[in-house]
N, C-alpha and C positions, 0 to 999 in steps of 0.2 A: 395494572400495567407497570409496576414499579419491580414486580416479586419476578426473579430470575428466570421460575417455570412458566411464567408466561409468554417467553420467546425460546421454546421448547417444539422440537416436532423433529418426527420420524423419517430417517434417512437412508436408504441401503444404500451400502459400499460400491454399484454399481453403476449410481450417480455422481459418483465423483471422477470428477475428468482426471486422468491420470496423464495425460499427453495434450500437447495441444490441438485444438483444429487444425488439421492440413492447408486451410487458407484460413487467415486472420478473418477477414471481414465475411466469413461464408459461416460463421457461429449462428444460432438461432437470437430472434431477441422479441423476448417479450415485453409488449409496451402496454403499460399500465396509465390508465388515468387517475391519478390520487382524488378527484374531487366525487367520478361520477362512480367508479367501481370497473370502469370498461374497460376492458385488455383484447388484444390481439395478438398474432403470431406471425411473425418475420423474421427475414434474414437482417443479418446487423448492415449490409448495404446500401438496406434501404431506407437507413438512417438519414440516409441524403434527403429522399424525399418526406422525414418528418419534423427537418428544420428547416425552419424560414432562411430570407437571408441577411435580417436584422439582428439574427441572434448572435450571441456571443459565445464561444467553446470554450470552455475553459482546463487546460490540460496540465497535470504534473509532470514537468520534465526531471524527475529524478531518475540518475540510472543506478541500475542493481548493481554493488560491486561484488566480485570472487569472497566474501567475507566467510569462508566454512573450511577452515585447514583441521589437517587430522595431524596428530602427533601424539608425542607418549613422552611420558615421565621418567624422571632420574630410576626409576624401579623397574621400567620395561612395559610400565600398565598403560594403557589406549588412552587418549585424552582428545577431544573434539572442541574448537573452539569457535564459536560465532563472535564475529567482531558488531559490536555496537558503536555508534555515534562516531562513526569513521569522518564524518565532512571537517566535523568542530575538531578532532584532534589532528588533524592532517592541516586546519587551516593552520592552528597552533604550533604547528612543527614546525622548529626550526633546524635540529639535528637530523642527517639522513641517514643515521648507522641506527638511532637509537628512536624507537617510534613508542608513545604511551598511547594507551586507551581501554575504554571499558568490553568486557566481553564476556559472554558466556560460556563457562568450562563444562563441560559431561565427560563425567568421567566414574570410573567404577566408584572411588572413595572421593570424601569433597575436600580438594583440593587448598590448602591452608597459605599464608603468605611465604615467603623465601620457596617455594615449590620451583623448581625448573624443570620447563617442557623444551622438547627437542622437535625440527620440525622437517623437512626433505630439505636440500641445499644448503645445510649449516643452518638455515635459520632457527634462531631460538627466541628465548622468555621467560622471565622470570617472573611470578605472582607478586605484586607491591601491594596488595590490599584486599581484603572482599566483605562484601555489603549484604547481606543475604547473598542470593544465586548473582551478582554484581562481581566479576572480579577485576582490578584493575592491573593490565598486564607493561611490561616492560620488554618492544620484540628488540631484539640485537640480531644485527647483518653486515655483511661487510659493504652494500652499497644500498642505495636508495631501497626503504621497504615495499616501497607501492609497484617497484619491478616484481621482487620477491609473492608480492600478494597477487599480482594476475599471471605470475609463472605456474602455479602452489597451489593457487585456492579455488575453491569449487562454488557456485551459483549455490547458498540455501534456499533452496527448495521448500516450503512448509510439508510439514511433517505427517500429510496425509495421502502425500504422495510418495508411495513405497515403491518404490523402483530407483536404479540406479542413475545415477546423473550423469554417468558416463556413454549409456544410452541414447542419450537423445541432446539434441544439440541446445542445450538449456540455454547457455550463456546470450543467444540469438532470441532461442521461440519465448524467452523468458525475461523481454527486454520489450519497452514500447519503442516504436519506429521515431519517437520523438526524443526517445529519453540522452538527456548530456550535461547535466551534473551528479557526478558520479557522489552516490551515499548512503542509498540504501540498501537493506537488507531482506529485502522484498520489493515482489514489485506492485506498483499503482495498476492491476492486471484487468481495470475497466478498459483501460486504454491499449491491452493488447490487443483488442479487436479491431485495428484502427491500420489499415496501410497506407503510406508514402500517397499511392495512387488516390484512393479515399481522400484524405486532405485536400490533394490539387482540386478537387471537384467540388469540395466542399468551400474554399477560399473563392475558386470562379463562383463560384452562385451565389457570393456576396457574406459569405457567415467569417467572421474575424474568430481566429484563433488565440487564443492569449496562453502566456507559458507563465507559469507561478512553479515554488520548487518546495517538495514539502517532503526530507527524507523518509521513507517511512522505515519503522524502528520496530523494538521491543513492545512500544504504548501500543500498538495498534492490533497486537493479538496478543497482549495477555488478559489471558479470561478470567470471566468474573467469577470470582467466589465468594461470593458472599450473596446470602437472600435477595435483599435490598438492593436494587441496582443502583444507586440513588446513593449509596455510602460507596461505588465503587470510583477509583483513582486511577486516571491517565498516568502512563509515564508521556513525559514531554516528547515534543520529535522538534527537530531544527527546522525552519523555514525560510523562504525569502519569495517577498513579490515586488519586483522595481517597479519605479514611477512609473515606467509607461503602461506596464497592466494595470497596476490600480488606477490611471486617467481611462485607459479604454475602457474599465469595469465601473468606474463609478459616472461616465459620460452617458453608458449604454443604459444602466439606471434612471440617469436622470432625462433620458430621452422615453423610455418605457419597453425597452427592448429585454429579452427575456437573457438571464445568464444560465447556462446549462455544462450542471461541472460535469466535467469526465471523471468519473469516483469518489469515495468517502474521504477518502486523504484531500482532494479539492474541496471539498464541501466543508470539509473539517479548518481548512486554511483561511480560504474564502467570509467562515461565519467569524472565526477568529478576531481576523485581523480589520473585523467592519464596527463602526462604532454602533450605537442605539440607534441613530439616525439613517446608518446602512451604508455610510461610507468606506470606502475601504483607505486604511492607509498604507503606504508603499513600506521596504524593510527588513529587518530580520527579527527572529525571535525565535522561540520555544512556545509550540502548542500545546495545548494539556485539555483541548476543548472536550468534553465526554457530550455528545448529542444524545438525550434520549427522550422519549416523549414527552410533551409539554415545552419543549423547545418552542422558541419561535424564529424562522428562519427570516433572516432579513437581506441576504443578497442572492441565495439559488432561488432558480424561479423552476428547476429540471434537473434530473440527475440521469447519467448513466450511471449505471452500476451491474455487479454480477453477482450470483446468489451466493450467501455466505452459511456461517454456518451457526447452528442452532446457538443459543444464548450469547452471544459474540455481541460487541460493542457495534460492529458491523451492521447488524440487524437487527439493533436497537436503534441506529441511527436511522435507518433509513423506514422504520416504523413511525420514528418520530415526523420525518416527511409526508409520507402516504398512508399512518393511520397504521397499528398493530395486527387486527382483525386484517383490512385488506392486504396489507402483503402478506400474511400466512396463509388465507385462502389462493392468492396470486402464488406461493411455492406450494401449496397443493396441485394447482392446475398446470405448474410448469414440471410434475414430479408424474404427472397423466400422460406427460404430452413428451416424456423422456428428455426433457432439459437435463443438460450437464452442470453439474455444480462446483464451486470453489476456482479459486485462482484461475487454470485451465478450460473453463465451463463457460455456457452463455450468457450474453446480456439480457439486462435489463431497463426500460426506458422508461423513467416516471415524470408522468407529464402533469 
């Protein structure tokens, strides 16, 4: 259960959702039981009726920022840049002309320091450093960057969605209805299957919703390469859960009431920031949690989640929940039954 090829398995290209559902909550969702092997087949609506209303939701309000500008170099050559760890350098700005942070360049030739990109509206950058594929950029503008970055920059999309992004209204269908701190660069896509409407009905029937914020970054899809899943290494992602989640989260605990996160980036936060004894404490920090089997989970007692993709940290983690064997046979039976996969794709409920 450690060796990479063992969360391996066959996927055609016509499982993977390339658009979202037309209604959020009308997604298919397979609920799985980790202890007994039992699944069944619903709509994700009916989520309502498979929570009590002692339980506790626990959701990431990270919102996805425009972090994907295109631009080109002092030469004329194409350059693409994804912005990383945008919360931490933005708390730390204090100039508004001159913005630093780390990012990811693609570009035909690998781009070296003193490098200057050019970007639409004047905005520019200059390369100050780079770390492997790490580089750290310097943007210059004549007013506030963060105007410049939702004028300019485009929703990253992960990279298995080949279609244009001007098509379809990403910056909306690619946002949770909850999300509002702005940081990441992806989004926590268990919780898009979740509307406004959903909530209100889930709060009336007594289920407490708790908001924790956990950007999600570069750590959370870079794949493993190496054998060994066991030698492989999180990049960190920024986090923050205030007192009053972690008193509702660690109250509901100690009453016996079940926590059921909405995603791997909650799950991920959630086990984090809980002591040996399953406390949670309130805060900020840097995650680097890597879940993989033989974990022992001490504050999810449930997880949403959607199907991810083969040998991914994703699908390591949630093996470790409900057992390797059972969720590969459980993405067999949802690959029968024409489940949509990745980001855009259906849930899944492990109970």
């Amino acid at each position: 259960m450690f060796s990479i090829y063992d969360y391996s398995f066959d996927i055609s290209e016509k499982f993977i959702a390339q658009k979202p559902s037309e209604h959020r909550d009308k997604s298919k969702l397979f609920v799985l039981n980790r202890e007994t092997g039992h699944f069944s087949h619903k709509i994700f609506y009916e989520i309502y009726d498979l929570l009590s209303p002692d339980d506790v939701l626990v959701v990431n309000n990270t919102e996805v920022i425009p972090g994907r500008l295109f631009g080109h170099k002092e030469t004329g050559g194409k350059a693409e840049i994804l912005i990383l760890d945008y919360a931490n350098s933005f708390e730390n700005h204090s100039n508004k002309d001159d913005f630093i942070c780390d990012c990811i360049i693609k570009a035909s030739k690998k781009t070296k320091p003193g490098t200057n990109l050019f970007f639409d509206q004047g905005l520019k950058a200059k390369v100050i450093s780079r770390q492997d594929e790490i580089c750290t950029l310097k943007f210059s503008c004549k007013d506030d960057f963060n105007n410049y970055l939702y004028r300019i920059g485009r929703v990253p999309l992960p990279p298995y969605i080949r279609r244009d992004t001007d098509t379809s209204p990403d910056e909306i269908s690619y946002q949770t209805v909850y999300a509002s701190q702005k940081g990441a660069i992806a989004a926590p896509t268990a919780g898009l299957h979740f509307t406004k409407k959903l909530f209100e009905k889930l709060r009336l029937k007594g289920i407490k919703i708790v908001e924790i914020t956990l950007h999600v970054g570069y750590g959370t899809f870079l794949p493993v390469r190496i054998p060994d899943i066991r030698k492989h290494k999180m990049h960190s992602e920024w986090y923050h859960i205030t007192e009053k989640s972690a008193d509702i989260i660690n109250q509901a605990k100690a009453n016996g009431c079940r926590i059921v996160a909405v995603g791997t980036t909650s799950v991920r936060t959630l086990e984090y920031a809980s002591d040996k004894n399953g406390i949670i404490s309130h805060g900020s920090g840097r995650c680097d949690l890597f879940i993989y089997p033989g974990y022992r989970f001490k504050i999810v007692d449930s997880m949403i989640t959607n199907f991810h993709l083969p040998e991914s940290t994703l699908l390591m983690l949630i093996s470790a929940f409900a057992g390797r064997k059972r969720v590969l046979e459980a993405y067999k039976e949802a690959l029968n039954n024409d489940y949509r996969f990745y980001s855009y794709g259906d849930a899944m409920y492990i109970i």
